[in-house]
Backbone as a chain_set.jsonl record, in Angstrom:
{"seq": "XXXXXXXXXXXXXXXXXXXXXXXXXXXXXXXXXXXXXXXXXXXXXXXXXXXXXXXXXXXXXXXXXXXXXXXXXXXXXXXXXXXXXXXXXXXXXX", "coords": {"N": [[27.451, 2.747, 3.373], [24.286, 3.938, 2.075], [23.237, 7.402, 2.203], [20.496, 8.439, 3.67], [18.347, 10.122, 2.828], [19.253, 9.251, -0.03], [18.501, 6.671, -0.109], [15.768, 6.456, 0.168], [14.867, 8.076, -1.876], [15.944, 5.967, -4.288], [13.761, 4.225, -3.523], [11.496, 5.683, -4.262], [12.145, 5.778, -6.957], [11.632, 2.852, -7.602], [9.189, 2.664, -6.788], [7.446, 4.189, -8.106], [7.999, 2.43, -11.224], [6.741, 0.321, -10.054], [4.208, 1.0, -9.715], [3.491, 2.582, -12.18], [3.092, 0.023, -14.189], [1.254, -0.879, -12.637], [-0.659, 1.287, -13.173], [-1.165, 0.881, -16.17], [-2.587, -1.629, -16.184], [-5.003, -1.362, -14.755], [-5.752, 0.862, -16.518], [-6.284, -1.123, -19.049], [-8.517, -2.094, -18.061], [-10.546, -0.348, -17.647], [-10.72, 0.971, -15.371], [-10.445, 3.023, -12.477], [-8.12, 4.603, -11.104], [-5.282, 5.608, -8.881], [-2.901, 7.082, -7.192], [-0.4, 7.168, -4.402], [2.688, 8.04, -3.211], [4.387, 7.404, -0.496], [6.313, 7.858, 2.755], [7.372, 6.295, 5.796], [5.226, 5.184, 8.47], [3.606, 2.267, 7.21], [1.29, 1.039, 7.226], [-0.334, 2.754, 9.377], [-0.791, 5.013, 7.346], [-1.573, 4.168, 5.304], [-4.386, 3.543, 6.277], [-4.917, 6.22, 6.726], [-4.801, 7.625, 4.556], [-7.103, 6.577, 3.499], [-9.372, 6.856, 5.36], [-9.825, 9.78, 4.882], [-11.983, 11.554, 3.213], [-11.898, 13.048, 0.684], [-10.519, 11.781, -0.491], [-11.828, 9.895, -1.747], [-11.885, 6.21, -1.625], [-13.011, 3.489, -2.512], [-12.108, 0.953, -2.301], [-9.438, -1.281, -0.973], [-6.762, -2.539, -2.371], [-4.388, -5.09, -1.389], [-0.73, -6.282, -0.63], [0.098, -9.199, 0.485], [3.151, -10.883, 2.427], [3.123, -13.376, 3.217], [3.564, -14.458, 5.358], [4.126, -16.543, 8.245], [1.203, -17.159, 10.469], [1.842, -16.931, 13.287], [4.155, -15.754, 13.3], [3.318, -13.097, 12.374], [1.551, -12.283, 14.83], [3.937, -11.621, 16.492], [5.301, -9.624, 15.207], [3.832, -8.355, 13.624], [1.804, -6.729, 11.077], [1.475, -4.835, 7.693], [-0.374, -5.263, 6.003], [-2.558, -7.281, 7.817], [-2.714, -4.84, 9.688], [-3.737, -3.165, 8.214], [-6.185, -4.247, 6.702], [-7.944, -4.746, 9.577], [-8.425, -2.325, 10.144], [-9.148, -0.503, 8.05], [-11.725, 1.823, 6.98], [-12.89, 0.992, 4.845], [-13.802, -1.946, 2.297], [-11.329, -4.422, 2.226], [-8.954, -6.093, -0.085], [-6.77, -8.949, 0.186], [-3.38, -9.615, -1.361], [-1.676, -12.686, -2.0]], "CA": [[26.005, 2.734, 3.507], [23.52, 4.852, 1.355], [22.228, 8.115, 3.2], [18.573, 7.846, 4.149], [17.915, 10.702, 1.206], [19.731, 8.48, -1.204], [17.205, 5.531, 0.193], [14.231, 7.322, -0.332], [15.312, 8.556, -3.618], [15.9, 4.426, -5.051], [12.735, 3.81, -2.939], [10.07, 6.036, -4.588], [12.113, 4.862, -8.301], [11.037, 1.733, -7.792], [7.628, 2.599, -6.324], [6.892, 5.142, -9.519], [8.149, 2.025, -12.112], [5.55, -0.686, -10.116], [2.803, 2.19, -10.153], [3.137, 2.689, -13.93], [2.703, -1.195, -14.352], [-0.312, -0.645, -12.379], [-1.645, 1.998, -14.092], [-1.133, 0.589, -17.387], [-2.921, -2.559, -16.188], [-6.231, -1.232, -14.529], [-6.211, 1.216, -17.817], [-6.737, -1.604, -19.883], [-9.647, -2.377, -17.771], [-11.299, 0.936, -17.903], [-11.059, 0.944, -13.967], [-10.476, 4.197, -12.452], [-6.561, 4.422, -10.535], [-4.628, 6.864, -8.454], [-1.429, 6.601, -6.618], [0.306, 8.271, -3.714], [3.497, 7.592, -2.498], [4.349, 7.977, 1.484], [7.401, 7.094, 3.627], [6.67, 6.038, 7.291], [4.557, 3.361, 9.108], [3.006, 1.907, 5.887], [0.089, 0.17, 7.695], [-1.057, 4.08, 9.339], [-0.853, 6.074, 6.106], [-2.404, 3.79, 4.061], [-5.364, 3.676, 6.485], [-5.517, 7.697, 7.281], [-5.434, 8.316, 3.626], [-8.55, 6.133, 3.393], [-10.464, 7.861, 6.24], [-9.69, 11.091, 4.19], [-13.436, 11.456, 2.367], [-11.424, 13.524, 0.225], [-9.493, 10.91, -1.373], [-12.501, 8.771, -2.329], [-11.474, 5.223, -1.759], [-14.19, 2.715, -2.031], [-11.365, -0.619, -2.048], [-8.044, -1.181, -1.144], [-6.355, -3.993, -2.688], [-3.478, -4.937, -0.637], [-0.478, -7.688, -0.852], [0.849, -9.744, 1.685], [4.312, -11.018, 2.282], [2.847, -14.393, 3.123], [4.325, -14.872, 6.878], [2.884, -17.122, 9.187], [0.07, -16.473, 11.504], [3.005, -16.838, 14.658], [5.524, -14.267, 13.03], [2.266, -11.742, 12.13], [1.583, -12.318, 15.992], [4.916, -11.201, 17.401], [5.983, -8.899, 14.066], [2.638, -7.097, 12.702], [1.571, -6.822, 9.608], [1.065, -3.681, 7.405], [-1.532, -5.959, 5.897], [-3.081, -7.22, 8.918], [-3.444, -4.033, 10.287], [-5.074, -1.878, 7.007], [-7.242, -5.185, 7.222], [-8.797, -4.363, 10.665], [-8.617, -0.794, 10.739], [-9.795, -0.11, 7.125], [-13.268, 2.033, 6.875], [-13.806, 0.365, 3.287], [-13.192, -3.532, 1.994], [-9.459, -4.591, 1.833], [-8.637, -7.266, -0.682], [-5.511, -9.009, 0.285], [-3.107, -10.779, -2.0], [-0.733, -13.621, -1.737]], "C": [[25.426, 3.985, 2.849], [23.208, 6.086, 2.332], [20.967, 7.8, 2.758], [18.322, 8.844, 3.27], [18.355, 9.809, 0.158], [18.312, 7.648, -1.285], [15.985, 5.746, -0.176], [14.222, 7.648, -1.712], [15.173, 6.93, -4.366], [14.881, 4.047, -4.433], [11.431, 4.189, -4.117], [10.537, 6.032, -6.352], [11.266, 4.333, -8.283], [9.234, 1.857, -7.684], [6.668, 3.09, -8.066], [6.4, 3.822, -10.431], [6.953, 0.973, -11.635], [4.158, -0.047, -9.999], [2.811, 2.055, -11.663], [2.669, 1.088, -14.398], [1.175, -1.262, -14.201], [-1.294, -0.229, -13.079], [-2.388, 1.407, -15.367], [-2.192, -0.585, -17.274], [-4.448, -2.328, -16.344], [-6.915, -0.05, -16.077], [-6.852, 0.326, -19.166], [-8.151, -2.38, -19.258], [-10.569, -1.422, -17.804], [-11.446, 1.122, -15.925], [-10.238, 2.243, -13.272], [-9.037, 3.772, -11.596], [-5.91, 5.928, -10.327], [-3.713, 6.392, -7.466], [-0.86, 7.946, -5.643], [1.545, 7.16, -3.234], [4.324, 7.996, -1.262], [5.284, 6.944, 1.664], [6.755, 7.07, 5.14], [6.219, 4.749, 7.285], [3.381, 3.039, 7.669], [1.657, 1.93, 6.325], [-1.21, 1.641, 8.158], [-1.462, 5.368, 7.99], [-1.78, 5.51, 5.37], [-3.778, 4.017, 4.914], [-5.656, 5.463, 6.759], [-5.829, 8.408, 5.638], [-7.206, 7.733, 3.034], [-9.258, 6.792, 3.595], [-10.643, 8.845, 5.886], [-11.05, 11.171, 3.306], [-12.776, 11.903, 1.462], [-10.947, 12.565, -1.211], [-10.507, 9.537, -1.877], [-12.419, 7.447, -2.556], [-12.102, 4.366, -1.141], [-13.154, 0.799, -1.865], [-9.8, -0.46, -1.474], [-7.304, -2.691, -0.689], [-4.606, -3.785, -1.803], [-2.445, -6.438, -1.14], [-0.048, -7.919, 0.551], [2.68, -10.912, 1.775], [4.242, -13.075, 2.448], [3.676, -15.206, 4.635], [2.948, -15.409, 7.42], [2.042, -16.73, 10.233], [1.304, -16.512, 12.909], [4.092, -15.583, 14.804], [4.466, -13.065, 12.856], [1.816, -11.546, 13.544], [2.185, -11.11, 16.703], [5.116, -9.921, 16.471], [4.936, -7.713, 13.647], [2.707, -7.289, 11.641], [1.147, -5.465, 9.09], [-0.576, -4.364, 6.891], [-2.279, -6.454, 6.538], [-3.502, -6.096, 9.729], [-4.258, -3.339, 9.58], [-6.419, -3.325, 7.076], [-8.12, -4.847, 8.244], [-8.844, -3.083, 10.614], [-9.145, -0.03, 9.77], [-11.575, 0.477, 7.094], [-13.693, 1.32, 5.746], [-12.78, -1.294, 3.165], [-11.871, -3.122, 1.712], [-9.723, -5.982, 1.092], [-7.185, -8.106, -0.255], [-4.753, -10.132, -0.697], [-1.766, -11.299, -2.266], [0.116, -13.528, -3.285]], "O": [[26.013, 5.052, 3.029], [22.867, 5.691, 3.447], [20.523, 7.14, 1.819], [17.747, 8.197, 2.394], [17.483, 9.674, -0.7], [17.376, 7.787, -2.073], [15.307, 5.017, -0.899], [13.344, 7.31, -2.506], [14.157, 6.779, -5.045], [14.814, 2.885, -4.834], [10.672, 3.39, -4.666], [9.624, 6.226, -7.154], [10.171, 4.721, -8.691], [8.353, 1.29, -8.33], [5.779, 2.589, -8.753], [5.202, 3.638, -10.646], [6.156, 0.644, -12.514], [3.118, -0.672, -10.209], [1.998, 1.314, -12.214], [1.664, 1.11, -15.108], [0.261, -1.515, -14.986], [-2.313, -0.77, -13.508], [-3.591, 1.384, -15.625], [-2.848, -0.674, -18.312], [-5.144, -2.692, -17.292], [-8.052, -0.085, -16.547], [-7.605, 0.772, -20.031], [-8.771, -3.178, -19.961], [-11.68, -1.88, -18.073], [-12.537, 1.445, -15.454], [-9.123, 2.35, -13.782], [-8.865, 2.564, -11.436], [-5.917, 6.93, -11.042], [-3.847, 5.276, -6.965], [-0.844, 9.15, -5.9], [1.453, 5.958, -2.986], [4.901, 9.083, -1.272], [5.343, 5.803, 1.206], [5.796, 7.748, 5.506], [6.474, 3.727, 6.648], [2.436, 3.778, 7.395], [0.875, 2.762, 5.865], [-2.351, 1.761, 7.713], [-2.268, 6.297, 7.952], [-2.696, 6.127, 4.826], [-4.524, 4.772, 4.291], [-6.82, 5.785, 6.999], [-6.644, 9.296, 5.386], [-8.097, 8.319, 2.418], [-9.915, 7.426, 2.77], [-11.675, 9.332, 6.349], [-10.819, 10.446, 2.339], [-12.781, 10.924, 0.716], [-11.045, 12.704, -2.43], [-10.073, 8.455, -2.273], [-12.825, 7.136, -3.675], [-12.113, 4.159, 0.073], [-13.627, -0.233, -1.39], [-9.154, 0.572, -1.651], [-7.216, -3.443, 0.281], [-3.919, -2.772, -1.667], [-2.916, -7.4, -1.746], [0.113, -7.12, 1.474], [2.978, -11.613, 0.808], [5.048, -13.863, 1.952], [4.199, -16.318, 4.716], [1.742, -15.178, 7.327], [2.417, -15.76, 10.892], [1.204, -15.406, 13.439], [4.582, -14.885, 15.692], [4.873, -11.977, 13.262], [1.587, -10.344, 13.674], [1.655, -10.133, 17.233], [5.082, -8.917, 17.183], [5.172, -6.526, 13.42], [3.583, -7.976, 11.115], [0.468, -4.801, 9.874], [-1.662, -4.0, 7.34], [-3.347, -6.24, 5.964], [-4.505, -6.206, 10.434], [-5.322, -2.891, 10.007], [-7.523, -3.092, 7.57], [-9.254, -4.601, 7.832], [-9.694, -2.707, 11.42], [-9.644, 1.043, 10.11], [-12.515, -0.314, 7.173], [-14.884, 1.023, 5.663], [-11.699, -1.647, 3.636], [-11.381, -2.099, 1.234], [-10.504, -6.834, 1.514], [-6.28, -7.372, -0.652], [-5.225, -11.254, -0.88], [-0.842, -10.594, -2.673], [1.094, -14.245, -3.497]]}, "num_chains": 1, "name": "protein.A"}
C-alpha cells in the first residue's frame, strides 16, 4: 500500500494535469480562472474558500458523481452540500 504522502503526491498530479485542461479551456473563452488545490472534507473547503471575500468567487461550477437521491441521503454529497451551503450560485454537472 502507497503511504498517505505518496497518495497525496499522485493526487495533486492528477489534480494540476485536469486544472491545466481547465485553464486552457476557459482561456480560450477569455473567462477569468484560478485554482487551489486542498486535501480534506472536499464539500467544507470548497465552501470556506468561497466565504473568503478575499478569494472573489462570484460561481462555482461543480460536478456530480451522478448517485441516486437514496445513496446522497445515507452517503452525502460534496456536491449536495457546496449546493446548500454556498454564499454564491453553484452550477452542478452531470
Amino acid at each position: 500500500m502507497a503511504a498517505p504522502i505518496q497518495f497525496q503526491i499522485e493526487e495533486e498530479k492528477y489534480a494540476r494535469k485536469i486544472l491545466e485542461k481547465a485553464k486552457n479551456l476557459v482561456k480560450q473563452n477569455s473567462i477569468e480562472f484560478s485554482q487551489v488545490i486542498n486535501f480534506g472534507n472536499a464539500g467544507y473547503n470548497i465552501v470556506k474558500y468561497v466565504k473568503n471575500k478575499a478569494n472573489k468567487v462570484d460561481l462555482i461550477v461543480i460536478g456530480s458523481r451522478g448517485r441516486g437521491t437514496i445513496k446522497e441521503i445515507f452517503l452525502g454529497s460534496t456536491s449536495n452540500y457546496v449546493l446548500h451551503k454556498s454564499p454564491v450560485p453553484v452550477t452542478v454537472v452531470k
